[in-house]
C-alpha positions in Angstrom: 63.7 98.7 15.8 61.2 99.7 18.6 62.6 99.1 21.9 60.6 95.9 23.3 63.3 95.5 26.4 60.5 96.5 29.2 58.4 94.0 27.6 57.9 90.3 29.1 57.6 87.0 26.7 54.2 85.6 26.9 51.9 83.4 24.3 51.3 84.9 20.8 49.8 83.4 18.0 48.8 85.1 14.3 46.8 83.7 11.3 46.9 85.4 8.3 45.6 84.6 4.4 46.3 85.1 1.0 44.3 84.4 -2.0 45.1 83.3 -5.1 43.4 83.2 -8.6 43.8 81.1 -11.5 42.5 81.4 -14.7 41.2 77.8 -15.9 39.9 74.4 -14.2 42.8 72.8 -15.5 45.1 74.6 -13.3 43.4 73.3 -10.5 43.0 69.9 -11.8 47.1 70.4 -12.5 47.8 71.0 -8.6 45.3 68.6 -7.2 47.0 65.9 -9.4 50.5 66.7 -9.1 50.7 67.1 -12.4 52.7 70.8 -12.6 56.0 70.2 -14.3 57.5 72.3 -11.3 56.3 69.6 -8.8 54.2 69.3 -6.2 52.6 72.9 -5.9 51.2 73.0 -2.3 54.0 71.1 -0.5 56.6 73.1 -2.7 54.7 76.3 -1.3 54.3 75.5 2.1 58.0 74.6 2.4 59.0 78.2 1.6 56.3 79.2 3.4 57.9 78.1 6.2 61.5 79.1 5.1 59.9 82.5 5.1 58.3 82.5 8.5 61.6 81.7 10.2 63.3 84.5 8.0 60.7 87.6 8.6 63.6 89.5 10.5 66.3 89.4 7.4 63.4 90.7 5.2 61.2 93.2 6.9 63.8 96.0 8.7 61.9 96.3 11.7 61.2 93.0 12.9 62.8 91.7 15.5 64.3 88.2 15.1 62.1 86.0 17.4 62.2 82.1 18.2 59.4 80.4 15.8 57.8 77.6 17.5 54.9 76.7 15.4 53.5 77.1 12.6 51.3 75.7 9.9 49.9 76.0 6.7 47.0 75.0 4.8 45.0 75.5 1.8 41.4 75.9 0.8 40.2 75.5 -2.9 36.9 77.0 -3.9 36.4 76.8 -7.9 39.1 78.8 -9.2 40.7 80.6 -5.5 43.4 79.5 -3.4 43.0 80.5 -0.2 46.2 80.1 1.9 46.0 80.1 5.6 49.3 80.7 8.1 49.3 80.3 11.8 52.3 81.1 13.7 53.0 81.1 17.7 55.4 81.8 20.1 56.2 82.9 23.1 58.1 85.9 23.5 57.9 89.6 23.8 56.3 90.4 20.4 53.7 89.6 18.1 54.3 86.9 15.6 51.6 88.8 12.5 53.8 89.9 10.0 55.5 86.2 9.9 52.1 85.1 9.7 51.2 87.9 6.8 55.0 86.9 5.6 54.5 83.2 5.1 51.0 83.6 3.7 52.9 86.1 0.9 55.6 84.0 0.0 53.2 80.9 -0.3 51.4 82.7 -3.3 54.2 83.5 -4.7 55.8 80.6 -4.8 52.4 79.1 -6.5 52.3 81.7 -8.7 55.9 81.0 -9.9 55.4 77.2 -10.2 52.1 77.7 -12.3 53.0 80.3 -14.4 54.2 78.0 -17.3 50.8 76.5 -17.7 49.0 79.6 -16.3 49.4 83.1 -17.8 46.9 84.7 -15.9 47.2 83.6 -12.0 46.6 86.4 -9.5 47.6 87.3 -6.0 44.5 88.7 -4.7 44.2 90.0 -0.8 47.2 89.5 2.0 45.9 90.2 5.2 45.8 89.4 9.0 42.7 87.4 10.2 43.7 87.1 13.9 46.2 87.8 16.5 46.4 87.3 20.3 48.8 87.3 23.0 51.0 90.4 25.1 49.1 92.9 27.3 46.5 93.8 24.4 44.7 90.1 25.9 44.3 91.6 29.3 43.1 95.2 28.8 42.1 97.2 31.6 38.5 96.9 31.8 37.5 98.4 34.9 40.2 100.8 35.7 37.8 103.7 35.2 36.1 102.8 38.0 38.9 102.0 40.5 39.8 104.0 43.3 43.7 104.3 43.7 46.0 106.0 46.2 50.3 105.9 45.6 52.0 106.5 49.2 55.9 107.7 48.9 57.6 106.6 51.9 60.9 108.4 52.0 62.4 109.9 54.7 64.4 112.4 52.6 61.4 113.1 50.4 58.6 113.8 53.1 61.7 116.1 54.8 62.3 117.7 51.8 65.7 117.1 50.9 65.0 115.2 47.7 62.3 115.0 44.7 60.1 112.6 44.0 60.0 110.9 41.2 58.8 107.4 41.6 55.1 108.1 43.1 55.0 109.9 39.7 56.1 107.4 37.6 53.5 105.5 39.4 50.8 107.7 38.7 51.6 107.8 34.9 51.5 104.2 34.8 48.3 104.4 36.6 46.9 107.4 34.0 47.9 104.7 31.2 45.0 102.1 32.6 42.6 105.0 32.8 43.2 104.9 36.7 43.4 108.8 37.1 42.3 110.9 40.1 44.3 108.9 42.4 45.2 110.1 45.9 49.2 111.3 46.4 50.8 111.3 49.5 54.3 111.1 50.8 54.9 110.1 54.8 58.4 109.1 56.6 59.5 105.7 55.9 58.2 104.8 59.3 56.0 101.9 60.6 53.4 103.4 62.3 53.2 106.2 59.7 52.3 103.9 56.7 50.4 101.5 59.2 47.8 104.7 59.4 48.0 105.9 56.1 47.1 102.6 54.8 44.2 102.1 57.5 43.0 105.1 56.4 42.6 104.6 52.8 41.8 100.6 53.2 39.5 102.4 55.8 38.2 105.3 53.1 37.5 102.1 50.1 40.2 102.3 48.2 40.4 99.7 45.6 44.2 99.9 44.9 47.2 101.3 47.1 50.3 101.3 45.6 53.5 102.4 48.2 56.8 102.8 46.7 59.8 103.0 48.5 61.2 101.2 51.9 61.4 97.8 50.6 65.5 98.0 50.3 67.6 96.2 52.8 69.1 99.7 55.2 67.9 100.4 58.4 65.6 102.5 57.7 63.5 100.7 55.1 60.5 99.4 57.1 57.6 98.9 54.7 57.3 95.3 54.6 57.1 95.4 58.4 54.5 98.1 58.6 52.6 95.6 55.9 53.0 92.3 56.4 50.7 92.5 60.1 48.0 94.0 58.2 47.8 92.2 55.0 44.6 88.9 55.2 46.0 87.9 52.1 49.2 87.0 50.9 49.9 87.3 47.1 53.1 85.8 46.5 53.3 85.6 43.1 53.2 89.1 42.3 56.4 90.0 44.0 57.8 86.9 42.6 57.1 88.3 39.0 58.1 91.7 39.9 61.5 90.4 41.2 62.1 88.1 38.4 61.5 90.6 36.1 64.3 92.8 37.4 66.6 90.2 37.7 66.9 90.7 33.9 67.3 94.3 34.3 69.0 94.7 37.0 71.0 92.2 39.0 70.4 94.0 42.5 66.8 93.1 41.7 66.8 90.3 44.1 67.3 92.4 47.5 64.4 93.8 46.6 61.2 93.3 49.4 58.1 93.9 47.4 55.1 92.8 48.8 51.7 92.0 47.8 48.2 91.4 49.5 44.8 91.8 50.0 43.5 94.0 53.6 39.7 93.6 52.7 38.9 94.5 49.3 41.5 96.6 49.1 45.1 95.6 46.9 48.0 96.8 48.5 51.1 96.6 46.4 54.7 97.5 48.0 57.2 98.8 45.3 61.0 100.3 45.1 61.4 103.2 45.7 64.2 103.8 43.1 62.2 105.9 39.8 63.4 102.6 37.7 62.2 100.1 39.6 58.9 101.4 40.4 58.2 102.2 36.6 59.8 98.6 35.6 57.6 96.9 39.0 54.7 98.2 36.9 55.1 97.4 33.9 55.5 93.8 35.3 52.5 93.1 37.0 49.9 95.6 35.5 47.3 95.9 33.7 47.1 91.8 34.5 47.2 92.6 37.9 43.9 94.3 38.1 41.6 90.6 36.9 42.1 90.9 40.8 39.3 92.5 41.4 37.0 90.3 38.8 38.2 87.2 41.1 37.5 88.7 44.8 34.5 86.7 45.6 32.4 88.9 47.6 33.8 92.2 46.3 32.1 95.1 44.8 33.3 94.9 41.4 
């Protein structure tokens, strides 16, 4: 199965339909009277319909099992179709369309089962997906084009040499992902007046977005927060809450991270680990949601 672990559980909901065709009035007339020998045709059907929404995972190898918490069926007769509708939600990491597409599947055939004794020509025409919604494919970057964006490595070690970096780059993938390319690269000591310039300069220079990773640890010589927190107008909470709570699952020293969040201007400033993991994993918490930012900034030039 596809590796869904980075991923974080939000609303999704499917419909899907399936048609089916019978051959003669009097199969219609059959089901609308309860008159099939089977039974009741549409309650049979959307009984294993649901049976079959709850038990995608056992059939279809690469679904992931996933906690059904709605779904329902109905039915539409015109002349001599069936058309069967299925609408499934949940919250949770993945989409919820192939139980949709499941259920509608196993409605028709558990029609075409109970009316083949007085029907020998029903068909199962079409299954397909009508809708889906939910995950990051509901909040798709829009306007990252058209960003400006800057990633500051503060790192002692790094800016001396001594190690790599790795995170900024992470960063800067993520940021290539959202169509956010061209963006400035720098990497200063971890020290407060250092990254108290560096950020006055680009806040200075119109930069929508500045992301700095590293410094927000607990040793002596992480500083970021302090060089930040006198500058920022606005305090967004929130972000670093998600951020945080999002590596708790990952990683249990994801509380003493410091992340921290805010507006100077027009200009997002976004404090991130400085560990290659948490970076990557910080962004794939908060972004590309993160950017309806700049549709909300009252004032602002986008």
């Amino acid at each position: 199965m596809i590796d869904i672990t980075h991923k974080s559980p939000s609303y999704r909901i499917a419909s899907a339909e399936a048609i089916l065709r019978v051959s003669m009035n009097e199969t219609i007339l059959a089901i609308q009277n309860k008159a099939v020998p089977k039974g009741d045709v549409l309650e049979m059907a959307k009984t294993a319909g649901l049976f079959a929404v709850k038990r995608t995972s056992d059939m279809i190898p690469d679904c992931h099992p996933l906690p059904i918490e709605y779904t329902k069926i109905s039915f539409e007769i015109n002349g001599l179709e069936i058309k069967i509708v299925t609408e499934v939600a949940t919250i949770y990491k993945t989409g919820v369309e192939v139980e949709a597409m499941h259920g509608a599947s196993v409605v028709a055939l558990t029609m075409y089962d109970m009316l083949k004794p007085i029907d020998k020509q029903i068909e199962i025409g079409s299954i397909r997906l009508v809708e889906k919604k939910g995950g990051k494919s509901d909040y798709k970057n829009e306007i990252g084009a058209t960003l400006k964006a800057a990633v500051i490595v503060c790192s002692d070690s790094i800016s001396a040499g001594k190690k790599e970096d790795k995170a900024g780059k992470a960063i800067l993938e993520k940021l290539e992902k959202m169509h956010i390319s061209n963006a400035a690269y720098l990497v200063i000591p971890d020290e407060i007046d250092s990254i108290q310039q560096q950020v006055k300069h680009f806040c200075a220079a119109a930069c929508d977005l500045l992301i700095i990773t590293g410094g927000t640890g607990l040793s002596p010589t992480d500083k970021t927060p302090e060089a930040l927190r006198p500058l920022i107008e606005k305090d967004i909470p929130g972000v670093a809450e998600t951020i945080r709570d999002y590596g708790q699952l990952r990683m249990p020293y994801a509380m003493l991270s410091r992340s921290v969040c805010g507006l100077i201007g027009n200009t997002l400033v976004l404090a991130l680990p400085g560990s290659t993991r948490g970076a990557s994993e910080s962004m794939d918490a908060v972004f590309p949601a993160l950017l309806h930012i700049f549709k909300m900034m009252q004032g602002g030039k986008h």
